[in-house]
N, C-alpha and C positions, 0 to 999 in steps of 0.2 A: 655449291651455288649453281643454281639454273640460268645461264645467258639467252638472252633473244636481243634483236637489233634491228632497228632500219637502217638498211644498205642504200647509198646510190648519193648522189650528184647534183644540186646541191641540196644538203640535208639540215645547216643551219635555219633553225626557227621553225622546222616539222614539228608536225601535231602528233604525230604517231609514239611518240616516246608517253604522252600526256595520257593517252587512250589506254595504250597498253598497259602504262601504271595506275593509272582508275580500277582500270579490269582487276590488277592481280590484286589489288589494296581490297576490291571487294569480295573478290574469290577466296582471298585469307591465302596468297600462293607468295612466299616469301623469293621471286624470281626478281630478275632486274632485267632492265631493258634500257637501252640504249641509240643515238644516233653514231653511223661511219661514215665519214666519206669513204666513198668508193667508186672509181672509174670501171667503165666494163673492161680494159684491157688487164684490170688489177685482182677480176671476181673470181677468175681459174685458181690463179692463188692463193687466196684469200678460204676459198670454200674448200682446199683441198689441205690445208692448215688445221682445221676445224679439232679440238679435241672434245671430250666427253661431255662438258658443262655446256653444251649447244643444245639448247631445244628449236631454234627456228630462226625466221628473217621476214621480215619485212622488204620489200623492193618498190622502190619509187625508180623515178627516169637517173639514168639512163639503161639500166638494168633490165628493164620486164623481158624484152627480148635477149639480150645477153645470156640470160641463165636458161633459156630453156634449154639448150642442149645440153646443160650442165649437170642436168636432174637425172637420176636413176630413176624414177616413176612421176608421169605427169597426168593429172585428170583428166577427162575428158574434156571439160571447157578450157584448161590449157594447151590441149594440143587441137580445139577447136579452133581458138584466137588465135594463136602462135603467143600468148602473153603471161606470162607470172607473175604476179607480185605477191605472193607467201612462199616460201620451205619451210617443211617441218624437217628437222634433222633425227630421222632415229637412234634406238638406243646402237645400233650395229655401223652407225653412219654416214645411212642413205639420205638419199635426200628425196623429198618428196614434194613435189611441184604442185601449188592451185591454183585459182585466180578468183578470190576474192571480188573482187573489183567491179564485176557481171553482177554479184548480188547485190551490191553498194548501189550501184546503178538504179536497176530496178526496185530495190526496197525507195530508193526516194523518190524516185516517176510516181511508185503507187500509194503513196502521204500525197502526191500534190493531186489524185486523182488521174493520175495519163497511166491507163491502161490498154490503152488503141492508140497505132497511129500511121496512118497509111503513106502520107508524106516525109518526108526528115530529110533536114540538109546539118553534116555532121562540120564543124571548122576546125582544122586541125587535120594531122597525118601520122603523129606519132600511137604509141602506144595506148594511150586511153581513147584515140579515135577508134581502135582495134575493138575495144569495148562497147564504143558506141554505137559501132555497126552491127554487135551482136543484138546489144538493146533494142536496138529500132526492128531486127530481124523478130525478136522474140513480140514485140510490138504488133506487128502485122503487116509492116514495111518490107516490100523484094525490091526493092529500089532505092539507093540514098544518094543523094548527090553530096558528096567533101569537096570544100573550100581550101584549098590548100596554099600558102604563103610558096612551099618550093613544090611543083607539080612532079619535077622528076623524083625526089624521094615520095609524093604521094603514091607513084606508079606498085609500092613495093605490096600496096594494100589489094592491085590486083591478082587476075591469075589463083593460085591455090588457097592465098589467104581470104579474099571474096567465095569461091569455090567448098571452104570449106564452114565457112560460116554459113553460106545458102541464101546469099545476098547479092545482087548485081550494082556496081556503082558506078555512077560516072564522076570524072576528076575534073574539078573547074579553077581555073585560074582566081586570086585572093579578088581582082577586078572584079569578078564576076557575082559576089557574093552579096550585093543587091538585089540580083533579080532570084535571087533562094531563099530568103527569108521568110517569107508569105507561106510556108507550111504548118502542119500540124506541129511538130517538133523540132528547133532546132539545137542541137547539143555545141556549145564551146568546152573545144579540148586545150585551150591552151594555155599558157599561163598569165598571171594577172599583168594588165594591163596591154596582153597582145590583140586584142579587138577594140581597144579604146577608139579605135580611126574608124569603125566600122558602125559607133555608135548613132550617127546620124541617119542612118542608111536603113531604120527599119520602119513599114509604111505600117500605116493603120490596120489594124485587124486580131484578130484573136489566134488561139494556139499558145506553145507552152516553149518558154526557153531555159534548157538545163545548162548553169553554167560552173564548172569544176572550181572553179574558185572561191574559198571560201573568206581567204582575204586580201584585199578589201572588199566589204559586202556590204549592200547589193555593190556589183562591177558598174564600171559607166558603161558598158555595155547593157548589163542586166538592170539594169535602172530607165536607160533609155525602151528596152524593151515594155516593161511596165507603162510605162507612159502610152508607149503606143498600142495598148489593149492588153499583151503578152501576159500570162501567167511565166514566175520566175521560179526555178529552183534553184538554191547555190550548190556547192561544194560539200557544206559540211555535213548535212543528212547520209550523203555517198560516202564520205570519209569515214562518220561514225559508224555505218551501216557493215562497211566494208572490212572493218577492223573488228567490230563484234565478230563475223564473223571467222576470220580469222584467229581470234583468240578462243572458240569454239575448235578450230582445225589444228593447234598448236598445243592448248590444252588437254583435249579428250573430254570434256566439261562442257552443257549445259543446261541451262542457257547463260548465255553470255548476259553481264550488268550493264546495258545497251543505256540505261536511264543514269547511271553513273561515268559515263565514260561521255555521256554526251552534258550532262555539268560540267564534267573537268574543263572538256574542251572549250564550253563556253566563257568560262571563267579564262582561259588564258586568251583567248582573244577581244577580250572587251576592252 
């Protein structure tokens, strides 16, 4: 038997179990996949347990940083981000670190047409803000200003992790994130319902708001943005996009059933 899993905290009612099982039902791969809890003080032990039947992992929060130091080899964009969210487990072991996440990103900016964008205010500080500042870099952005609910965990994004992505930021108080809206791009990193308060705050104008959430969708965030001229992206294009990919990295196999895996998923959240 072939194991794979999403790892991380909390992981009832993830879609990744849905995606990954589309995948292999269409690939004809007789593999299983699963959800764990798992806390990062629990993932040294856990990955160092591993026997034969592991092909790989999934990591959602609070993990993506956790495990990089964890990995015997990491790509280049994970050790550009500081962030993981795939291992593949070799046949000898090793583990092997990606980060998915970077292309989820971009494959859905470029369906909603944002392939430039010289402004970006990012909300959020955790790990998929990590991603969003590469997005915006890859964009055409050297500049993002993050909205961040606690400024002193924001602070962790500068220094080597700004430095190594090639991106300059400034940290703004969650107050402040009124007067940042009015860019080209703005990405929500957080989870559902933590900009609900912020929905009122966004003024007339155009530009494009990516928001991780895929449910409830459209967010009242993302809904109010719409109103006020905004193109919206949700969650789930990056989720599907991100996971194809990864099941291409875990695999060896493709291309990935990008068109079946994004049925599944809609069928379980309707």
């Amino acid at each position: 038997m072939t194991r794979l899993a999403l790892l991380g905290s909390p992981v009832d009612g993830a879609l990744s179990p849905v995606l990954h099982r589309a995948a292999y039902a269409a690939m004809g791969l007789p593999w299983t996949y699963h959800a764990i809890e798992c806390q990062p003080q629990d993932l040294p032990r856990f990955l160092g347990a591993l026997d034969g039947s592991w092909r790989g992992f999934s990591l959602t929060m609070p993990l993506k940083r956790t495990v990089v130091p964890l990995l015997d080899e990491a790509s280049e964009t994970v050790m550009r981000i500081g962030v993981a969210n795939t291992v593949v487990v070799t046949p000898s072991g090793r583990l092997l670190g990606e980060n998915t996440d970077l292309h989820g990103m971009m494959q859905a900016l470029r369906e909603a047409d944002m392939t430039t964008a010289t402004t970006v205010t990012v909300l959020g500080a955790g790990a998929t803000a990590c991603t969003a500042l590469a997005a915006g870099r890859e964009l055409g952005c050297d500049h993002v200003v993050v909205i961040a609910r606690d400024t002193g965990r924001a602070s962790s994004l500068l220094g080597p992790t700004a430095e190594r992505i090639g991106i300059n930021i400034s940290i703004k108080p969650w107050t402040a994130a009124v007067h940042h809206l009015a860019v080209d791009l703005v990405v929500s990193a957080l989870p559902p319902h933590a900009t609900d308060a912020l929905a009122a705050l966004w003024p007339r104008g155009t530009g494009t708001l990516m928001d991780v959430v895929y449910r409830p969708w459209p967010s009242r965030f993302a809904h109010a943005a719409q109103e006020a001229g905004r193109s919206i992206v949700g969650g789930l294009p990056m989720l599907v996009h991100q996971a194809a990919r990864q099941v291409i990295v875990q695999t060896g196999l493709s291309p990935a059933p990008v068109i079946e895996m994004l049925l599944a998923s809609q069928r379980e959240i309707q």
